[in-house]
Backbone as a ProteinNet text record, in pm:
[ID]
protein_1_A
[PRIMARY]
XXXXXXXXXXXXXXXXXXXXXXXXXXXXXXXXXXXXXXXXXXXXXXXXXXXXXXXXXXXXXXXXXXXXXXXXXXXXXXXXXXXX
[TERTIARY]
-2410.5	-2270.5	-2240.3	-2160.4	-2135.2	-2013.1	-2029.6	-1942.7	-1808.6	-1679.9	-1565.3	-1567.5	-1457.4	-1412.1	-1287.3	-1309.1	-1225	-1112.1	-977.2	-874.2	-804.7	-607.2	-555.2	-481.6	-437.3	-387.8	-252	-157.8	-24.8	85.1	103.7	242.6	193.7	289	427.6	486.9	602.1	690.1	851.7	967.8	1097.7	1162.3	1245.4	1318.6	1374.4	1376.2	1404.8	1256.8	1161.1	1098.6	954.3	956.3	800.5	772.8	896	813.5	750.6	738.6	618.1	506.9	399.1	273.1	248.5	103	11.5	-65.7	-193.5	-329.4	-383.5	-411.8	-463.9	-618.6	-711.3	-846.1	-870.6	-862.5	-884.6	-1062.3	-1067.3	-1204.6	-1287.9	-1226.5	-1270.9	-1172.5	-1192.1	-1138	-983.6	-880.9	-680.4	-743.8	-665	-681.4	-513.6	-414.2	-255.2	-176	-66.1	2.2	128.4	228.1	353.7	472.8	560.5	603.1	776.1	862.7	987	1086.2	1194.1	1275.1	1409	1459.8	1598.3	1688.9	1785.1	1895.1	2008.6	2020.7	2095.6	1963.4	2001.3	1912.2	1738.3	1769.2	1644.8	1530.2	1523.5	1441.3	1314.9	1218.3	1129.3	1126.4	1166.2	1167.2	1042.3	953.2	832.9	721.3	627.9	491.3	440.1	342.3	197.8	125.3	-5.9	-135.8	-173.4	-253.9	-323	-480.1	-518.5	-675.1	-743.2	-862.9	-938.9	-1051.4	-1044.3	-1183.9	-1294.9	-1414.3	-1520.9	-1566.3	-1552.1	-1647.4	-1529.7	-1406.8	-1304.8	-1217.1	-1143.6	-1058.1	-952.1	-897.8	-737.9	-690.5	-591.8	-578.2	-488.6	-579.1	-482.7	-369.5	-302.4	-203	-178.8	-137.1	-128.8	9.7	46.1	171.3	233.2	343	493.3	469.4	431.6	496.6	595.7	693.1	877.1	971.8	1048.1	1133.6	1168.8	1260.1	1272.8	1404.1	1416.7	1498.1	1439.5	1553.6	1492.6	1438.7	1411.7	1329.9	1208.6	1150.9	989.5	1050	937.2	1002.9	875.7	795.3	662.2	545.6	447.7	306.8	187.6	134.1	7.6	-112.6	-114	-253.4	-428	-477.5	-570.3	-736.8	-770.9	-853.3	-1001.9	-1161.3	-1225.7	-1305.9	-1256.1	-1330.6	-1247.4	-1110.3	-1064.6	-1033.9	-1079.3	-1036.6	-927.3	-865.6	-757.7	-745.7
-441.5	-407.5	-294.3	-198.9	-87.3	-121.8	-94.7	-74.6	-39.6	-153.9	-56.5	75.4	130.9	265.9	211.6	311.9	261.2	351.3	361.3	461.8	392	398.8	405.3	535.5	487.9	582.7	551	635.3	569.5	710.9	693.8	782.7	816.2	905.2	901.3	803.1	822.7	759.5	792.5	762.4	779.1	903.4	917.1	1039.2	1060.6	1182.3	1179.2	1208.5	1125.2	1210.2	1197.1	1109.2	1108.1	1176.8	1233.2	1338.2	1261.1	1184.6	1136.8	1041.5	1098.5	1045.1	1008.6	892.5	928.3	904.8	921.3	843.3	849.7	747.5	653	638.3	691.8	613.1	595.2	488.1	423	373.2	346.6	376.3	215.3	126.9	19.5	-29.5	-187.1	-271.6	-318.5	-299	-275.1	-448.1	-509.9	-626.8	-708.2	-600.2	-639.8	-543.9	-552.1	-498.3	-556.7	-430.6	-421.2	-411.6	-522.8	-450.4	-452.5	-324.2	-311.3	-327.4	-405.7	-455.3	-345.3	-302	-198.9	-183.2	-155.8	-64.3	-197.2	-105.1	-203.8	-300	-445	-527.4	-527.2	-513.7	-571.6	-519.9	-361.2	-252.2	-276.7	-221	-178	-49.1	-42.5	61.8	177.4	87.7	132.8	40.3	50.8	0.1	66.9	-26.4	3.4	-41.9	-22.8	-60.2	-90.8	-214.4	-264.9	-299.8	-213.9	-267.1	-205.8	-310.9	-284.4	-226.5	-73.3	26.9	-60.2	11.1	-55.1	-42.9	-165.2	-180.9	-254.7	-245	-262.3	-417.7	-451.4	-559.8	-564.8	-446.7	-424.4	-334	-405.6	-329.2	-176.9	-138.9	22.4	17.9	86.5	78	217.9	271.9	335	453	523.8	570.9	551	562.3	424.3	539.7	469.5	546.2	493	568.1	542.6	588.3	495.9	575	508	521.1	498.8	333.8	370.5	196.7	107.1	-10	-147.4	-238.7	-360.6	-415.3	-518.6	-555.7	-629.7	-742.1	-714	-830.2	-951.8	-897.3	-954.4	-863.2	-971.7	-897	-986.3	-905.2	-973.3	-971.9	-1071.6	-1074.3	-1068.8	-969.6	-938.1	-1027.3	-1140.7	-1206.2	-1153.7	-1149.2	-1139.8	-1073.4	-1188.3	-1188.6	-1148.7	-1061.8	-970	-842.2	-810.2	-658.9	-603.3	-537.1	-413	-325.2
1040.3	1050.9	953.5	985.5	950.7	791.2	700.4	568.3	635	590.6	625.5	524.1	569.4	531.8	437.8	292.2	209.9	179.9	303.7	269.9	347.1	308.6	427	418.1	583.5	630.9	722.2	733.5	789	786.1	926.8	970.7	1079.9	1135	1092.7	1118.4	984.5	1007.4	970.1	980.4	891.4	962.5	923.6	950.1	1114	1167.1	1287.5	1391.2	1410.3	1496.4	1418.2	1333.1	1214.8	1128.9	1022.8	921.4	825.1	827.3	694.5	698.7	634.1	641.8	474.9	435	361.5	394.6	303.9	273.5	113.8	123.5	28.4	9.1	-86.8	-86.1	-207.6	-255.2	-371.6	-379.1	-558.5	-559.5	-530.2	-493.5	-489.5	-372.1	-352.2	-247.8	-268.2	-188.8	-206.5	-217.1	-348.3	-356.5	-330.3	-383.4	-358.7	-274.4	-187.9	-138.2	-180.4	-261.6	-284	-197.7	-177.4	-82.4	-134.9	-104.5	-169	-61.2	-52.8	17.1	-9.7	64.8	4.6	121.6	96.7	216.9	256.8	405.1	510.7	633.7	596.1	698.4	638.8	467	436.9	504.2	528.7	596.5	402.7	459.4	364.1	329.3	188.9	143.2	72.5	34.9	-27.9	-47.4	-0.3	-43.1	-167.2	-221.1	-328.3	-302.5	-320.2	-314.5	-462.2	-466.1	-636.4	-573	-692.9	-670	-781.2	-814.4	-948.4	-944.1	-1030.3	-993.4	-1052.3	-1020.8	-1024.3	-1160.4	-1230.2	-1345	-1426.7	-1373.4	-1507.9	-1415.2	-1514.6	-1504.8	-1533.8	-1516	-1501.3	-1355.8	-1289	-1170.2	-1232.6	-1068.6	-1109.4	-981.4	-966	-857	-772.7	-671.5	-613.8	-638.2	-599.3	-590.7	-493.9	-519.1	-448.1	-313.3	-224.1	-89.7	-31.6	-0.9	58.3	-40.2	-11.3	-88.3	-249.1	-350	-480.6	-523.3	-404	-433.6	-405.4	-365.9	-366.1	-484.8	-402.7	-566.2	-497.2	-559.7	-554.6	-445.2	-290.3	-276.7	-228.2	-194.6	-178.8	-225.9	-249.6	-291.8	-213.8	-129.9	-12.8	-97.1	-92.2	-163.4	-69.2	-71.9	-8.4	-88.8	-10.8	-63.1	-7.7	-111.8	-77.9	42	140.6	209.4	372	292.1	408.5	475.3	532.8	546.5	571.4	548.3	539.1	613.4
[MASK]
++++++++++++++++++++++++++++++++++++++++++++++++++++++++++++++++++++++++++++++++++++

């Protein structure tokens, strides 16, 4: 079986019509997903990605993709033995 591929990727999305994209490739396996609750009707405002580079034991985190409000409203915890 083939190694997954370690990036994401996502868009478009937002705006009128899809102006926004990222991608993401972090140096090890996304172990948490951030997710930010904001606006009208509890829309998602911003994701993060957490995951711990290789060798160390402190997670590193991603940069906030979306937008700058909201507040913490779940965190997915990506176990072991799942893929992303």
């Amino acid at each position: 079986m083939a190694a997954p591929k370690k990036h994401v990727q996502v868009g478009p999305w937002g705006g009128t019509g899809g102006s926004y994209s990222f991608e993401f490739k972090p140096d090890a396996k996304i172990t948490n997903i951030y997710i930010k609750i904001g606006g009208q009707g509890g829309c998602i405002d911003s994701i993060r990605f957490g995951y711990f580079p290789t060798g160390s034991s402190q997670e590193s985190q991603s940069p906030q993709y979306g937008g700058q409000g909201g507040h913490l409203s779940e965190t997915v915890l990506i176990l072991p033995f799942e893929l992303l």
